[in-house]
KOLRO-338040 format. One record per residue (C-alpha): x, y, z. Coordinates in steps of 0.001 Angstrom, whole numbers, plus 500000, padded with zeros to 6 digits. Each point is the difference from the previous one (the first is absolute). Layout:
<recs>
XYZ;...
</recs>
This chain:
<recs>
592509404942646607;501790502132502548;502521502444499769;504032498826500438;500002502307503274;497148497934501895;501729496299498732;503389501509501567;498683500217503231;497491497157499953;503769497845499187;501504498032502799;503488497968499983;499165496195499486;500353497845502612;502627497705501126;499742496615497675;498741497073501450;496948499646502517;499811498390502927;499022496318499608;498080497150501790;502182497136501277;499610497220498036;498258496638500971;502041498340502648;500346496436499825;499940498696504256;501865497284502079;499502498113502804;502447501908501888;497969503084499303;501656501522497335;499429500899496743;502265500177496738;499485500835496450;502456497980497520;501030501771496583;501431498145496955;502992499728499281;499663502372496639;501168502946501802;502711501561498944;502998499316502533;501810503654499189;497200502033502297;500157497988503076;502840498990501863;499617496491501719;500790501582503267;497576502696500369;497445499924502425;497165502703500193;497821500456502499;496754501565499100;497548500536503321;500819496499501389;500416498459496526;503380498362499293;501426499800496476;502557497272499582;501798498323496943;501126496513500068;502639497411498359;497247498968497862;499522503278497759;496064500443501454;499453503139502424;497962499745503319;498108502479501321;499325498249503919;497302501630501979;500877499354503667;497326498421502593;497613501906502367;502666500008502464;503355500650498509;498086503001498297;501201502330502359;503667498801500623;500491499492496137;498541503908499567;502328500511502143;502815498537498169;499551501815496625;498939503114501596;502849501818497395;497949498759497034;496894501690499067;497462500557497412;501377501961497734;503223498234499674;497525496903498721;498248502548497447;503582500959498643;501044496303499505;496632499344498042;500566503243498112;503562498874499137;498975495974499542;496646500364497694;501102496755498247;499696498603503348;497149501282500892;498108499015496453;501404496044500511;498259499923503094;497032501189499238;499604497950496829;500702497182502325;498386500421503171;497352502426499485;496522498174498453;497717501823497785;497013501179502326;502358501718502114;501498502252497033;496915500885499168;498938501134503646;503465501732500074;499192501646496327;496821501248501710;501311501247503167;502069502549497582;496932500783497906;498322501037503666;503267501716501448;500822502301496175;495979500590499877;499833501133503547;503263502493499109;498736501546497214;496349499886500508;499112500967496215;501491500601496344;501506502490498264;496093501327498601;498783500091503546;498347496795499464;499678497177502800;501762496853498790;497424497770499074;499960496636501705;501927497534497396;497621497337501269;497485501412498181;501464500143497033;501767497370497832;504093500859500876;499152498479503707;500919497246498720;503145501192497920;502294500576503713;502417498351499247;502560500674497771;501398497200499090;496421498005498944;500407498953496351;499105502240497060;497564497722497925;497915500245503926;499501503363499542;499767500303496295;496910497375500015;498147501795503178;500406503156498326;498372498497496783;497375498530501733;499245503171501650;499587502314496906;496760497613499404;498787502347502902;500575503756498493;498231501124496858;502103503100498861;503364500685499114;500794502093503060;499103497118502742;502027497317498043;503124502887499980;498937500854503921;500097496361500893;503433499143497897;501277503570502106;499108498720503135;501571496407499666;503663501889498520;499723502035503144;499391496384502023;503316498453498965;501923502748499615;499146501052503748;498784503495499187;498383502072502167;498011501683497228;499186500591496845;498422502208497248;498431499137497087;499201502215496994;498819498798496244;500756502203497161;497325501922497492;501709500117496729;498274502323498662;500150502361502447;503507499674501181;498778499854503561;500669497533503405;496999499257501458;500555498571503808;498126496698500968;498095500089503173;497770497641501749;496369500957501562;499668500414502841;496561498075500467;501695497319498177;503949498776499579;498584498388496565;499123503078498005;501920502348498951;500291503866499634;502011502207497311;501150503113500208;502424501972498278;503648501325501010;500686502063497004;502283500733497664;501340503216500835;502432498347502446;500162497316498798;503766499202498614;500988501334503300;498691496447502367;501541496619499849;496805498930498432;500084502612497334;503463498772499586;498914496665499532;497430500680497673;502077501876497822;503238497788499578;498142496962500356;503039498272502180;499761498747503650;501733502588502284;501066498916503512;501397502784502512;501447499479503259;499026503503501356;497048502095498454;500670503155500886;503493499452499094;499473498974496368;500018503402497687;498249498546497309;496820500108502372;499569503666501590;496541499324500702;500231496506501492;497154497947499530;496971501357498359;497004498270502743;501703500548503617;503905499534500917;500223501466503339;502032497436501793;501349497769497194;503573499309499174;500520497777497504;497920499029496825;499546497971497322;497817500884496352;499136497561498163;498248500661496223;497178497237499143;500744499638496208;497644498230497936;500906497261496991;500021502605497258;502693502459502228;497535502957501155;500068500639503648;496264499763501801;501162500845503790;502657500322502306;500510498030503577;501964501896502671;500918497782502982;501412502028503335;501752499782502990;499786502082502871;503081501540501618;501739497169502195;498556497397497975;502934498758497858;500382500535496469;499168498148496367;502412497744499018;500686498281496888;498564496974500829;496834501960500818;499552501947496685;500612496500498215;496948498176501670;497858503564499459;501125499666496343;499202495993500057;496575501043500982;499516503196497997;500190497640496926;496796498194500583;498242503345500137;499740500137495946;498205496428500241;498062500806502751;498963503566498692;499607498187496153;497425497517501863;498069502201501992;499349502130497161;499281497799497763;497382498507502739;498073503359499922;500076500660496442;498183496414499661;497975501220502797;499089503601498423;499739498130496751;497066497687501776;498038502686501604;499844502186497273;499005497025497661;497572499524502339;499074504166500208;499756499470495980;497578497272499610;497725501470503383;499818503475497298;499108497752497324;497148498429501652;498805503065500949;500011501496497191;497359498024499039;498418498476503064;500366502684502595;499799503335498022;496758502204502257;501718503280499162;503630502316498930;500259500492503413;499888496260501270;502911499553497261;502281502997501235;499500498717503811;501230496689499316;502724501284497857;501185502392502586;499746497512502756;502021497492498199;502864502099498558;500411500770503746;500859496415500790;501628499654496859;502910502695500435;500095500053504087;498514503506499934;497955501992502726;497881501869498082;498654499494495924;498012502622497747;498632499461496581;499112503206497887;498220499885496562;500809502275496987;497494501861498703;500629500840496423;497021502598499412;501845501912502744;503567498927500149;499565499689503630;500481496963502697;497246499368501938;499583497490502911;496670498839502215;501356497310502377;503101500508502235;501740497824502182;500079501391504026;502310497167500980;497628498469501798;498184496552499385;496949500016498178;500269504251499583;500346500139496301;496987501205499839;498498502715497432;500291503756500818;500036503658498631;501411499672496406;502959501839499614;501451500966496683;503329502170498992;502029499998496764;501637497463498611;503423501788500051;500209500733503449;501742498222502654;501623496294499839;496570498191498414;499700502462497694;503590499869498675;499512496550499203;496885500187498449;501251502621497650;503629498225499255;498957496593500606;503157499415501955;499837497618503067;501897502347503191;501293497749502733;500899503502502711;501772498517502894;499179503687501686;497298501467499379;501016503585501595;503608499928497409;497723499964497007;498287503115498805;497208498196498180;498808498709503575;497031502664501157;500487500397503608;496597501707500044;498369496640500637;502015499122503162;499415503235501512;496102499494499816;499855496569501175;502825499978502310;501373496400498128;504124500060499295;500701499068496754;503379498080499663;500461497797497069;497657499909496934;499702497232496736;497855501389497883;499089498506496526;497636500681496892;497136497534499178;499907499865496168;497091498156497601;500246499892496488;503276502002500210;498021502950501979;500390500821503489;497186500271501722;500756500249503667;503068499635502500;500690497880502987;501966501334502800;501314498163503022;501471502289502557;502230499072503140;501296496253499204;500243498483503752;503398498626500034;502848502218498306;498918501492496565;498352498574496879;502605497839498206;499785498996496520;498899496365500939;496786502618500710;499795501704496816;500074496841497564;497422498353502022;498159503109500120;500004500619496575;498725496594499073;497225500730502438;498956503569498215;499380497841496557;497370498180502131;498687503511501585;499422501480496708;498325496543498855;498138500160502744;498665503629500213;499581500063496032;497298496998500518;498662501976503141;499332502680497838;498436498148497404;497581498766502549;498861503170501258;499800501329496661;497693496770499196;498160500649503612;499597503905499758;497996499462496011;497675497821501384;498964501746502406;499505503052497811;498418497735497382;497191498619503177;500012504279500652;499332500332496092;497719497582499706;497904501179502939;499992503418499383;499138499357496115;497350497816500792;498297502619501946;501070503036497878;499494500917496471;500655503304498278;496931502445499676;497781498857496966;499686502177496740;495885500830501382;501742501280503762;502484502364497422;497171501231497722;497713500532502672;502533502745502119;501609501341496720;496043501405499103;500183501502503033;501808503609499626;502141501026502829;498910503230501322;502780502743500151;499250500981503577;498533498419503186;499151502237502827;501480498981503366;501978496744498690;502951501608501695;498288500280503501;501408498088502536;496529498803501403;498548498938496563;498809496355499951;501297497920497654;497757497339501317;497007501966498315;500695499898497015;498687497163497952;501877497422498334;499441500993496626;500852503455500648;503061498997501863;502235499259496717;498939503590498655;501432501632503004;503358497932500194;500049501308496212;499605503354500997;502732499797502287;501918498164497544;499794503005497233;500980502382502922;502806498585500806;501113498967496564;499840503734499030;502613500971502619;502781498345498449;501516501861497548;500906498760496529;503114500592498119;498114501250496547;497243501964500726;497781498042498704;500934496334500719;497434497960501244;499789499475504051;498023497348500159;497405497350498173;496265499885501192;499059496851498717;503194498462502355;499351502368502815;495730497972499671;501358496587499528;502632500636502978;497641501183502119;497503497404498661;501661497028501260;501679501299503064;496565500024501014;499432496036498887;502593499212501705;498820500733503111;498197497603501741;496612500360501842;501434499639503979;498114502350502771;502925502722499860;503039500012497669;498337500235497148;499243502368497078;498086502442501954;503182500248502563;502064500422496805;498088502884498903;499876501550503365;503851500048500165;500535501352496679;498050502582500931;501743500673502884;502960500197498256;498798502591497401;498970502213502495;503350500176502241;501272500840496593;497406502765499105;500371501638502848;503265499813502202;502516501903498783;502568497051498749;502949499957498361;499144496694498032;500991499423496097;497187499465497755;501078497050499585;500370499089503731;495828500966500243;498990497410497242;502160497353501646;498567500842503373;496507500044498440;500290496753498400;501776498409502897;496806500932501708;497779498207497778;501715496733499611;501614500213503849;497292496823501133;499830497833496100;498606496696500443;499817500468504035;498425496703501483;498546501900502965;502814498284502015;503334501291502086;503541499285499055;500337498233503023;497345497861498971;501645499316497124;503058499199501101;498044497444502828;497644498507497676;503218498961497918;498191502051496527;502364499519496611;500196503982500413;501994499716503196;502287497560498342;500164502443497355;501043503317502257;501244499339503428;499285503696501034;497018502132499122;498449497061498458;497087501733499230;500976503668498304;502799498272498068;497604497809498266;497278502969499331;503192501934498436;500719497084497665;496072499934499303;500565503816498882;503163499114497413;497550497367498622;497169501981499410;502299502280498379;501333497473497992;496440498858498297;499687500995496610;498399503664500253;500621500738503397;503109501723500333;499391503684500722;503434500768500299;501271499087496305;500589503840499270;502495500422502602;503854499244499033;501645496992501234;501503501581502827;497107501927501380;497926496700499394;502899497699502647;499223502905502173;496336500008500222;500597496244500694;501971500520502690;497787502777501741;496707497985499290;502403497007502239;501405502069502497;496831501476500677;497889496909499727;502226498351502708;499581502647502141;496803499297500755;501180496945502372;499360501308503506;503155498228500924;501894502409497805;498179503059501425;501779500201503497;503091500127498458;499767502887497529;497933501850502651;503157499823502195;502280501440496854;497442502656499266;499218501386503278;503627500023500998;500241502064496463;497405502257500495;500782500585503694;503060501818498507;498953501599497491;502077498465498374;497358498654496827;501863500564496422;497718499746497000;503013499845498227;500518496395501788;498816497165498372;499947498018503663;498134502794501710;497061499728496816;500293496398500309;499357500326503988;496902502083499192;498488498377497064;500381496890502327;497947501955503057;497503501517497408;499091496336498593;499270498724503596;497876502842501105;498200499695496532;499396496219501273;498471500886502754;498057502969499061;496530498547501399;501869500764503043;499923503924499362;495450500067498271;497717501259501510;498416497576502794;497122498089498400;502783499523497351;502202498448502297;497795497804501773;498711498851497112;503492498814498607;501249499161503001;496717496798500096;501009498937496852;503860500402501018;499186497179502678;497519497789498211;503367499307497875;501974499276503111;496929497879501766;499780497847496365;504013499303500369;499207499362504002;497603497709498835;501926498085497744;503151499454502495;497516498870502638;499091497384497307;503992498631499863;499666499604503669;502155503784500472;499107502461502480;499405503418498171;501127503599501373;497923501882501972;499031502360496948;498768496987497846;498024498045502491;496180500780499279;499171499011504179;502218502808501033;497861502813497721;499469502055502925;503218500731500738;500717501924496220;500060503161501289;502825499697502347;501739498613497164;499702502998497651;500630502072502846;503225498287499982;500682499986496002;499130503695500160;502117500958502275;503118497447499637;500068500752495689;497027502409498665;500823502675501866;503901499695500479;499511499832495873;498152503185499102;501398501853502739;503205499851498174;498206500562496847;498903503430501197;503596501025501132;501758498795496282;496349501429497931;497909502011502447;497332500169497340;499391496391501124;498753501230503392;496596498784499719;500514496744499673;501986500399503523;496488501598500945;497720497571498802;502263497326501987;499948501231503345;496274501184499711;499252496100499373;502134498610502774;497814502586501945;496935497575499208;501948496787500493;500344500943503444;496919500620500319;497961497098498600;502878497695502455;498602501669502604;496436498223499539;498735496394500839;500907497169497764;496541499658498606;499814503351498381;503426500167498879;498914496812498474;496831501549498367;501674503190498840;502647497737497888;497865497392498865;499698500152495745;496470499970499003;500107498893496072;496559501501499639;501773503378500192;501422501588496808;504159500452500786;500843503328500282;496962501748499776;502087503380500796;500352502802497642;503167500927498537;500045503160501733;499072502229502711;501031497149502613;502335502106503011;501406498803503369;498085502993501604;496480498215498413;501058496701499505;496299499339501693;498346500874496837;498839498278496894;498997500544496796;496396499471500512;499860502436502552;501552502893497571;498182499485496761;500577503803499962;503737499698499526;499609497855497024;497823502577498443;502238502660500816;502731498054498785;498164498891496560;499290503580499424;503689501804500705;501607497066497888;501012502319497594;501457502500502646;501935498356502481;501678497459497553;503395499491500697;501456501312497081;503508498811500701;499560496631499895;501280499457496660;503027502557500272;498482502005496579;497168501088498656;497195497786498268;500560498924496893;496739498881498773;496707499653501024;497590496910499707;497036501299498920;497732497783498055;500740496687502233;496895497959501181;501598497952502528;501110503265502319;498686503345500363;501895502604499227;500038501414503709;498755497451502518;500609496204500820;497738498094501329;500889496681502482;497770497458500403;500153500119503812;498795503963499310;503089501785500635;501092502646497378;503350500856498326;500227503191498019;501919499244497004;500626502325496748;
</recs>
């Protein structure tokens, strides 16, 4: 609205009444002139019988017989006759018309036929159009043919007429604020206004909120608000505050208006507000009809046929409601009994069940976007999975995200259980703006509502941005019938992936227990007869191999480490008891069972990466707990548990009850769970001595570690790490930073046939791929085509690819190794020494590359010695330095490592027929000095 200043000087002074007129239809003679007869109803007191006027060669005449003439003359007395009444002219006619209305009206009604008052009514539609030009919003005046007051022109057509098109028409509009547009627009029809305003009321809010139609289409409307600051200060403030019609001649002249009209007002002068009052007596909009400066102003007569009309707005407003609350009532009937089949016909998954809830409470309320977030009690936090873009067929799973359940607008309500209707989302200082800002999306208007089962809540649904106006309270009853179906819904959607999830872990159980059994009481005897030796000479070098020892003797050693590392952690009474042997045998026992026989991850790949482990701990200078080296021992043990010889992703293709189980690291969460129930087994759980606490900790170290091992975690807390280290910036003190590294030291323990000694290597490295030909092999057999690595055709082209895995994660790996523990260097060593001979056999033809990797099972697997096996020689054997072993067999009692248990030895086991007291013999002839 503008400014009294700019209205002053858009005002002109009206102008003079009347307009001028067409002549009416002339009735011709034979002699050539024409003559219009009036009745006799006129009243004799304006016209005296002997007055003749003269109007551009028209002669006026009254007779004896109480009818006026008006005589046109003939072609040819035209001129002479002009002549004659030259002293009367045009305006002197439009002065006697303006004095004689009542004349003027009679003839008219008489002489003047229907189709010619309507072209007349038209001609002043074009003429006051083509004056103005637009309304007082700066809108062009739509064309009233296209809309239903065309036919309203005339003012006199009966009211019933009108009343019955205007009921018919309301059939067309399916919202309150069309039927009130529609009634507004016929009011402004017959009351021949130029404009008009209309503006429905939100109770609740105290606020106007002006009625606008799209501009893509006259049908629709739009809302937006006026406020309330100003708003006792308009005429439709006014209005909606007294509730009484107000009628002004003059706007700006009126002092109970300052601020005019709230929408526009430039060039208006007088107005009429009218309140729309419903049955019961509260007000639901206000109607403000216009005229533009020059235009006349409302009479009496006018405000009574507004008012006539105004009173079928509670009928038509009573109708159309109750049209779309039968309509509302239907669809969401029909929402109900769609969730109710579904709930038992259609359930695949939760997330199937929160899509079509989410989609529907959309359509439901009129919103733009819907989000559904699910309380988790263990954590008091909501979490949600699925989120809705605004975009069809985008509600599509993402990134979980999770925050706590007394934060922002969702979380309010989840905590209260109070359903928030916020008409502005920006007012309220629950709303967390934090969420716009990232996406970009303005948040306007949010319903948001708890989702309740059994009298708990156990999620919330929040609509946000309604698309018309704000959320009403029509919205919130129908939406809270809906949320009893939503929690009916999602409590059965549960239920079924509860039922789902157990039996797939009872198919998992089932397998795994019909192919694993606990170690028998004869396995037990058997190792317990067997002492453990107190020392074992070069167990903490980092090219001993693991892969030499023999299978029986394996156990012994993982029991020496064991007691090692046991030792370390210090008791609170002096002399509590660490540790059980008989659970440390059985443990150790049936982690062994329970791997199965596959070319690589097996037992003797266990062992190998245990011993990694315990070395890195022996001999970089850490700044891990005692309790931090078991876990990472352990983890190292049990890290591949029941490993099929088969990737994740292979898993996850071949459709395996494991990767319904764990959608990510399929594979390492299920060998952690294989730990926990080894542990579990009567007998087996090493870690009973430990306090509750320290016992949930181990846990979670074992896990964290464990998981680790995924190479899809490994890029990631590389990345964190190196930045870390980069800086200088590695705390001990930092539980994220030890995290970080345990999580580095557990993947280059993984890979530590990476960092042996060359014959080592290659050896692994041909039973590494006879795992990945056997998978190859079986996806060619489903009709898949297998990666490059696993196709047995394309053998010749393995060295390029451990070129590649060398350089892409071994070396990356124990490169950053060396700069957190630079005792680790060798490994780094042992690495890049191998990737040395990678090149090099890629460098010759297929058939010996071929040759040199073919497996020949007439060979004994890793024939090398534990020891004496350097990068600088990797070209020797064993057999070519019997000399060594000799040497070695002789100085066992010399060069022992005599801080591999952290103390001195305790006891000696002299006496013992199954070991010497000094040397160990291996089947495949290497020795081990033991004491």
């Amino acid at each position: 609205m503008s400014n009294p200043v700019r209205q002053m000087k858009h005002r002109r002074l009206p102008p003079l009444p009347g307009a001028v007129k067409q002549p009416p239809p002339q009735k011709c003679h034979g002699n050539g002139s024409c003559e219009h007869t009036l009745n006799d109803e006129m009243p004799r007191k304006h016209l005296n019988h002997q007055d003749i006027l003269s109007v551009k060669g028209f002669k006026l005449t009254s007779g004896s017989t109480s009818s006026l003439k008006i005589t046109a003359p003939s072609s040819r007395a035209s001129s002479a006759s002009t002549r004659k009444h030259a002293d009367l002219n045009e305006d002197q006619v439009i002065q006697y018309l303006h004095e004689n209305p009542k004349f003027l009206e009679d003839y008219v009604l008489s002489h003047v036929n229907q189709e010619r008052l309507n072209r007349w009514t038209a001609w002043k539609e074009q003429a006051r159009r083509h004056r103005h030009g637009e309304n007082l919003n700066g809108e062009i005046i739509p064309d009233r043919k296209a809309t239903l007051a065309k036919w309203k022109a005339s003012m006199h057509s009966k009211k019933w007429s009108l009343l019955q098109e205007l009921t018919r028409d309301i059939h067309n509009h399916s919202n309150k604020a069309q039927v009130l547009a529609e009634l507004a627009n016929c009011i402004a029809t017959a009351t021949s206004a130029e404009g008009h305003n209309l503006y429905l009321i939100d109770t609740s809010q105290q606020q106007l909120y002006y009625q606008k139609p799209t501009n893509n289409n006259k049908s629709e409307m739009t809302s937006s608000c006026v406020g309330s600051g100003r708003l006792s200060s308009t005429l439709a403030g006014y209005v909606a505050c007294t509730a009484e019609t107000v009628r002004t001649g003059d706007i700006l002249a009126d002092d109970r208006f300052p601020d005019g009209l709230a929408v526009g007002g430039e060039k208006c002068q007088s107005v009429m507000g009218l309140p729309i009052i419903k049955g019961d007596g509260s007000l639901t909009g206000v109607i403000e009809l216009y005229r533009n400066v020059g235009g006349g102003i409302f009479t009496l007569e006018d405000e009574e046929v507004a008012i006539s009309m105004v009173m079928w707005a509670d009928l038509c407003v009573e109708y159309v409601e109750m049209y779309n609350c039968m309509t509302r009532q239907r669809k969401l009937n029909e929402f109900l009994l769609a969730v109710t089949k579904s709930i038992f016909q259609d359930i695949v998954s939760m997330d199937t069940v929160i899509m079509k809830i989410m989609n529907y409470a959309k359509k439901l309320v009129n919103a733009d976007r819907a989000s559904l977030f699910l309380l988790d009690t263990n954590t008091n936090e909501l979490y949600a999975r699925i989120f809705d873009t605004g975009k069809i067929d985008e509600n599509l799973p993402s990134k979980e995200i999770r925050f706590p359940m007394d934060k922002g607008v969702a979380g309010h309500v989840a905590s209260t259980g109070e359903i928030l209707n916020i008409a502005d989302a920006y007012t309220d200082r629950r709303f967390n703006r934090e969420v716009d800002m990232q996406t970009g999306y303005r948040t306007k208007s949010i319903l948001c509502m708890p989702i309740y089962i059994r009298g708990n809540i156990i999620g919330v649904v929040q609509m946000v941005n309604k698309l018309q106006g704000t959320f009403t309270k029509s919205d919130e009853e129908s939406f809270e019938t809906f949320a009893v179906y939503c929690g009916l819904a999602l409590h059965h959607a549960k239920l079924y992936e509860k039922i789902r999830r157990s039996e797939q872990k009872y198919k998992v159980a089932l397998e795994v227990l019909s192919y694993h059994s606990q170690s028998s009481d004869d396995e037990f005897t058997t190792v317990k007869e067997v002492p453990v030796p107190d020392q074992i000479t070069n167990i903490t070098h980092y090219h001993f191999s693991p892969w030499a020892v023999t299978n029986m003797e394996k156990p012994i050693y993982v029991l020496y480490m064991f007691r090692d590392l046991f030792r370390r952690i210090n008791s609170v009474r002096e002399n509590e008891k660490r540790y059980d042997m008989d659970s440390l045998i059985r443990f150790t026992l049936t982690v062994r069972k329970n791997y199965r026989n596959v070319p690589y991850h097996n037992w003797d790949h266990a062992f190998s990466v245990a011993h990694a482990m315990y070395t890195v701990i022996k001999t970089s200078e850490h700044r891990f707990t005692a309790q931090e080296c078991l876990a990472l021992f352990v983890a190292c043990l049990c890290h591949d548990l029941d490993h099929r010889g088969k990737t994740n992703a292979f898993m996850v293709k071949s459709a395996s009850p494991l990767a319904a189980i764990y959608s990510t690291s399929t594979m390492e969460h299920h060998h952690f769970n294989q730990t926990v129930t080894i542990l579990q087994n009567d007998g087996h759980n090493i870690f009973k001595h430990l306090s509750s606490e320290d016992y949930k900790r181990m846990l979670s170290d074992i896990r964290n570690s464990i998981l680790a091992t995924d190479l899809a975690m490994f890029f990631g807390n590389k990345a964190k790490l190196k930045d870390i280290a980069d800086r200088n910036g590695l705390s001990w003190k930092d539980d994220e930073h030890r995290r970080l590294v345990h999580a580095i030291v557990m993947t280059g323990c993984d890979l530590v046939a990476s960092a042996k000694p060359w014959k080592m290597q290659l050896d692994t490295v041909k039973y590494i791929f006879e795992e990945f030909y056997q998978q190859g092999d079986e996806e060619k057999a489903k009709g898949l085509t297998p990666m490059p690595m696993m196709d047995r055709e394309k053998k010749h082209e393995l060295p390029q690819l451990e070129v590649g895995f060398l350089v892409g994660i071994c070396l990356p790996c124990y490169e950053l190794m060396a700069q957190v523990l630079p005792e680790t260097k060798p490994m780094k060593d042992g690495a890049l020494s191998n990737m040395k001979k990678w090149k090099q056999l890629a460098e010759k033809p297929r058939d010996d590359v071929e040759a040199e990797l073919s497996i020949d099972i007439s060979e004994r697997r890793h024939s090398l010695i534990q020891y004496g096996e350097h990068p600088e020689d990797d070209s020797s054997t064993d057999s070519e330095k019997p000399e060594d072993i000799a040497e070695e067999t002789e100085s066992c009692g010399e060069d022992r490592d005599t801080d591999v248990s952290g103390s001195s030895p305790t006891a000696s086991h002299q006496g013992e027929d199954s070991v010497s007291d000094h040397v160990l013999i291996h089947e495949d002839d290497s020795v081990h000095c033991v004491e």
